[in-house]
C-alpha positions as CSV (number, residue, x, y, z in Angstrom):
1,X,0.0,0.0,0.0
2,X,1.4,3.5,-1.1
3,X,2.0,6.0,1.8
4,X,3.3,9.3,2.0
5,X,6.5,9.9,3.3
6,X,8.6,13.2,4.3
7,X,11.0,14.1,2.2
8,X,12.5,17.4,4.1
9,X,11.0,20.7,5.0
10,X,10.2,22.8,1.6
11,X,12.9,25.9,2.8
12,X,15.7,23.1,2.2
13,X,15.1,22.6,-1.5
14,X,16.2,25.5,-3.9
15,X,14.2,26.4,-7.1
16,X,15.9,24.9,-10.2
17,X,18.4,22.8,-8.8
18,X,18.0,19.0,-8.2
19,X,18.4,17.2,-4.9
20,X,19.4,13.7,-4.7
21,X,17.2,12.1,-1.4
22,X,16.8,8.5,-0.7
23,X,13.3,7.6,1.0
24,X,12.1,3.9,1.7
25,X,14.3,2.4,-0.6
26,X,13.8,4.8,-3.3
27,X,16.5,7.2,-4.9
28,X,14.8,10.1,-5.9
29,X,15.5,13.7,-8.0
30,X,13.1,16.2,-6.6
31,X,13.1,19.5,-8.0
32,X,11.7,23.0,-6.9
33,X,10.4,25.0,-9.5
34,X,9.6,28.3,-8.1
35,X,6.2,27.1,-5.3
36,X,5.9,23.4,-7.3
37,X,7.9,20.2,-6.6
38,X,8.7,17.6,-9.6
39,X,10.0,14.1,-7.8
40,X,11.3,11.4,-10.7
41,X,13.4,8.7,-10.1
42,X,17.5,8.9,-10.0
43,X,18.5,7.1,-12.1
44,X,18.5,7.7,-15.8
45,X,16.5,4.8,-17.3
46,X,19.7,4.8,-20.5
47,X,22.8,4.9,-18.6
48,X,21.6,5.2,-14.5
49,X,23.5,8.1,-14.1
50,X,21.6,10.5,-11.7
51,X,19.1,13.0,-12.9
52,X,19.6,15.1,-9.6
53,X,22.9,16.4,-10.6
54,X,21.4,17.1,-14.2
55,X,20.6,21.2,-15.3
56,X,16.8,22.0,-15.2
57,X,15.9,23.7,-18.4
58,X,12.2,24.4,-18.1
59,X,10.3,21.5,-17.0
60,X,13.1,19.3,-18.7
61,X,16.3,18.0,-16.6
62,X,19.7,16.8,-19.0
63,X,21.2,13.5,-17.7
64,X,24.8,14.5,-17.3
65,X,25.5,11.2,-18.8
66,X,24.4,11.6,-22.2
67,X,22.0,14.7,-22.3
68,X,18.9,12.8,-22.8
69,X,16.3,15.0,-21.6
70,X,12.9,14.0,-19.3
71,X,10.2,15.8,-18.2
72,X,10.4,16.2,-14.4
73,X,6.6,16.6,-14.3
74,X,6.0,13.2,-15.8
75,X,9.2,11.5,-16.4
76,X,8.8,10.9,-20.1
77,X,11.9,11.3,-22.0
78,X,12.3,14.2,-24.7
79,X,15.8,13.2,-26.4
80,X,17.5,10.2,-27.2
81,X,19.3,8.3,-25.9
82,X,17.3,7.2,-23.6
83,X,13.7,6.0,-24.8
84,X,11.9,4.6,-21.5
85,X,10.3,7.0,-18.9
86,X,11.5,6.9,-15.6
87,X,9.3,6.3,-12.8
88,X,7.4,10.3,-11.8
89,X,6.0,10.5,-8.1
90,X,2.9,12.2,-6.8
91,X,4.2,14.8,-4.2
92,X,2.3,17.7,-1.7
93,X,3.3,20.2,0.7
94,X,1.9,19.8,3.7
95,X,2.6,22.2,6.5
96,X,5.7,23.5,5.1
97,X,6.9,19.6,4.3
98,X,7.3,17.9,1.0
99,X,5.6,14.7,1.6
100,X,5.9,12.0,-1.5
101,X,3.7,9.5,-2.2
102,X,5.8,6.3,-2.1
103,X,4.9,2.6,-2.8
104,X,6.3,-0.3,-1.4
105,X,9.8,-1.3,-2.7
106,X,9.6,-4.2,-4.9
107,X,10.7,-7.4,-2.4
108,X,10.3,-5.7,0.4
Protein backbone atom coordinates (compact mmCIF):
# COMPACT_ATOMS: atom_id res chain seq x y z
CA UNK A 1 0.00 0.00 0.00
CA UNK A 2 1.40 3.53 -1.07
CA UNK A 3 1.99 5.97 1.78
CA UNK A 4 3.32 9.28 2.00
CA UNK A 5 6.50 9.90 3.25
CA UNK A 6 8.62 13.20 4.27
CA UNK A 7 10.96 14.10 2.16
CA UNK A 8 12.46 17.39 4.06
CA UNK A 9 10.96 20.70 4.95
CA UNK A 10 10.15 22.82 1.64
CA UNK A 11 12.88 25.87 2.75
CA UNK A 12 15.73 23.08 2.22
CA UNK A 13 15.13 22.62 -1.53
CA UNK A 14 16.23 25.50 -3.94
CA UNK A 15 14.20 26.39 -7.15
CA UNK A 16 15.91 24.92 -10.22
CA UNK A 17 18.38 22.81 -8.85
CA UNK A 18 17.97 19.04 -8.20
CA UNK A 19 18.35 17.21 -4.91
CA UNK A 20 19.36 13.74 -4.74
CA UNK A 21 17.17 12.09 -1.42
CA UNK A 22 16.83 8.55 -0.66
CA UNK A 23 13.29 7.64 1.01
CA UNK A 24 12.13 3.92 1.74
CA UNK A 25 14.30 2.37 -0.62
CA UNK A 26 13.81 4.78 -3.33
CA UNK A 27 16.46 7.20 -4.87
CA UNK A 28 14.78 10.12 -5.89
CA UNK A 29 15.50 13.69 -8.01
CA UNK A 30 13.15 16.22 -6.57
CA UNK A 31 13.07 19.50 -8.04
CA UNK A 32 11.69 22.98 -6.95
CA UNK A 33 10.44 25.03 -9.46
CA UNK A 34 9.56 28.33 -8.07
CA UNK A 35 6.17 27.10 -5.26
CA UNK A 36 5.95 23.41 -7.25
CA UNK A 37 7.94 20.16 -6.56
CA UNK A 38 8.74 17.59 -9.55
CA UNK A 39 10.00 14.06 -7.77
CA UNK A 40 11.35 11.35 -10.67
CA UNK A 41 13.43 8.69 -10.06
CA UNK A 42 17.52 8.88 -10.03
CA UNK A 43 18.52 7.11 -12.12
CA UNK A 44 18.52 7.68 -15.82
CA UNK A 45 16.54 4.80 -17.29
CA UNK A 46 19.67 4.81 -20.51
CA UNK A 47 22.77 4.94 -18.58
CA UNK A 48 21.60 5.16 -14.49
CA UNK A 49 23.50 8.08 -14.14
CA UNK A 50 21.65 10.54 -11.70
CA UNK A 51 19.06 13.03 -12.86
CA UNK A 52 19.61 15.11 -9.62
CA UNK A 53 22.89 16.38 -10.60
CA UNK A 54 21.37 17.12 -14.25
CA UNK A 55 20.64 21.16 -15.34
CA UNK A 56 16.80 21.98 -15.24
CA UNK A 57 15.88 23.72 -18.36
CA UNK A 58 12.15 24.37 -18.12
CA UNK A 59 10.31 21.49 -17.02
CA UNK A 60 13.12 19.33 -18.67
CA UNK A 61 16.26 17.98 -16.63
CA UNK A 62 19.70 16.83 -19.05
CA UNK A 63 21.16 13.53 -17.68
CA UNK A 64 24.85 14.46 -17.29
CA UNK A 65 25.48 11.21 -18.81
CA UNK A 66 24.44 11.61 -22.18
CA UNK A 67 21.99 14.67 -22.27
CA UNK A 68 18.91 12.79 -22.77
CA UNK A 69 16.25 15.00 -21.58
CA UNK A 70 12.86 14.02 -19.28
CA UNK A 71 10.16 15.83 -18.18
CA UNK A 72 10.36 16.18 -14.44
CA UNK A 73 6.60 16.59 -14.25
CA UNK A 74 5.97 13.19 -15.80
CA UNK A 75 9.15 11.51 -16.40
CA UNK A 76 8.82 10.93 -20.10
CA UNK A 77 11.93 11.26 -22.02
CA UNK A 78 12.31 14.21 -24.74
CA UNK A 79 15.77 13.21 -26.38
CA UNK A 80 17.53 10.17 -27.19
CA UNK A 81 19.28 8.29 -25.93
CA UNK A 82 17.33 7.21 -23.60
CA UNK A 83 13.72 5.99 -24.82
CA UNK A 84 11.90 4.57 -21.47
CA UNK A 85 10.33 7.02 -18.89
CA UNK A 86 11.53 6.94 -15.65
CA UNK A 87 9.32 6.31 -12.77
CA UNK A 88 7.45 10.31 -11.76
CA UNK A 89 6.02 10.46 -8.10
CA UNK A 90 2.91 12.22 -6.82
CA UNK A 91 4.19 14.81 -4.22
CA UNK A 92 2.28 17.67 -1.65
CA UNK A 93 3.34 20.22 0.73
CA UNK A 94 1.88 19.82 3.70
CA UNK A 95 2.62 22.16 6.53
CA UNK A 96 5.70 23.46 5.09
CA UNK A 97 6.88 19.63 4.30
CA UNK A 98 7.33 17.88 0.99
CA UNK A 99 5.57 14.67 1.55
CA UNK A 100 5.93 12.03 -1.52
CA UNK A 101 3.69 9.50 -2.21
CA UNK A 102 5.78 6.26 -2.07
CA UNK A 103 4.92 2.57 -2.78
CA UNK A 104 6.34 -0.25 -1.37
CA UNK A 105 9.84 -1.30 -2.73
CA UNK A 106 9.61 -4.16 -4.94
CA UNK A 107 10.69 -7.39 -2.38
CA UNK A 108 10.30 -5.71 0.44
Amino acid sequence: MAEWVKAGRTGDFVSSIGRRVELGGHRLAIFRIEDDFYVIADRCSHAEASLAEGELFDFDVECPRHGSEFDVRTGVPGSLPATRPVHSYEASVVDGELMVLLEPEAGA
